[in-house]
Each structure stands twice: as structure tokens, then as C-alpha cells.
C-alpha positions in Angstrom: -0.6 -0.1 -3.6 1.1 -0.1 -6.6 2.2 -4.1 -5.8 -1.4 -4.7 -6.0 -1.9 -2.5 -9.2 0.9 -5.0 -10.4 -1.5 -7.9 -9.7 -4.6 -6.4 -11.0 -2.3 -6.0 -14.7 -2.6 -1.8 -14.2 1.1 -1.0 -14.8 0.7 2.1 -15.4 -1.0 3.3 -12.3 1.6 0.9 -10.3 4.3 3.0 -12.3 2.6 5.7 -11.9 2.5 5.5 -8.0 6.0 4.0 -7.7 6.8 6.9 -9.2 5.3 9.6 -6.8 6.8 7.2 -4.0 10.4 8.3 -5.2 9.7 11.4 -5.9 9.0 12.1 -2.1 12.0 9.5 -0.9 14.4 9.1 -3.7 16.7 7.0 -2.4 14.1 4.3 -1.8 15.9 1.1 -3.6 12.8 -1.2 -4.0 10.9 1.2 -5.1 13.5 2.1 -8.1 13.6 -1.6 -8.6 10.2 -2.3 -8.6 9.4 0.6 -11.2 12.4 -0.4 -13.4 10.5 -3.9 -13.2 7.2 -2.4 -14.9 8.9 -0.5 -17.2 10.8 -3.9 -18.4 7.7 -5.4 -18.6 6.1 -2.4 -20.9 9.3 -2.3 -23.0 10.7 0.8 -22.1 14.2 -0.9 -21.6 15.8 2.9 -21.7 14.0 3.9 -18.7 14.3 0.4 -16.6 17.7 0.8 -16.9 18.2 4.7 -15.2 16.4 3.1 -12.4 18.0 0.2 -12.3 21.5 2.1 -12.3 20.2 4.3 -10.0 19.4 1.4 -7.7 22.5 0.3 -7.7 24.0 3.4 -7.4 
């Protein structure tokens, strides 16, 4: 859902939902990368950074 939230321009609901998918399965790597791709693209370098650590982690 939250690739086609991408799509649609809603980055906050994909970030949003990327970020309840983690919650329930941390160690899910695309999802870590995928939300440290919206938050890129919304600026918040800080906080696409943790979860790009984290992803490679």
C-alpha cells in the first residue's frame, strides 16, 4: 500500500504505513529503505539516515 501512496504523491500516509509495517517486523530491510526514501524526499535527511543505518545494520 504505501508503494502506491508513493505513486499517488501521499508521502506521508506511505511513511506513515511503512512505518507501522516496522513496527510489527523490525528487521524488515525494504521497508527501512523505502521509508528512509520518503523521508529523503521530504527533507528530513536526520531521520532517512537512522533508517538507512539501520538497514544496513
Amino acid at each position: 500500500r504505501a508503494t502506491v501512496y508513493l505513486a499517488m504523491g501521499k508521502s506521508k500516509s506511505a511513511a506513515s504505513d511503512l512505518s507501522k509495517v516496522i513496527e510489527l517486523k523490525p528487521d524488515f530491510t525494504g521497508a527501512r529503505v523505502q521509508r528512509g526514501n520518503v523521508f529523503l524526499k521530504q527533507g528530513d535527511f536526520n531521520e532517512a539516515k537512522i533508517d538507512f543505518q539501520t538497514a544496513v545494520c
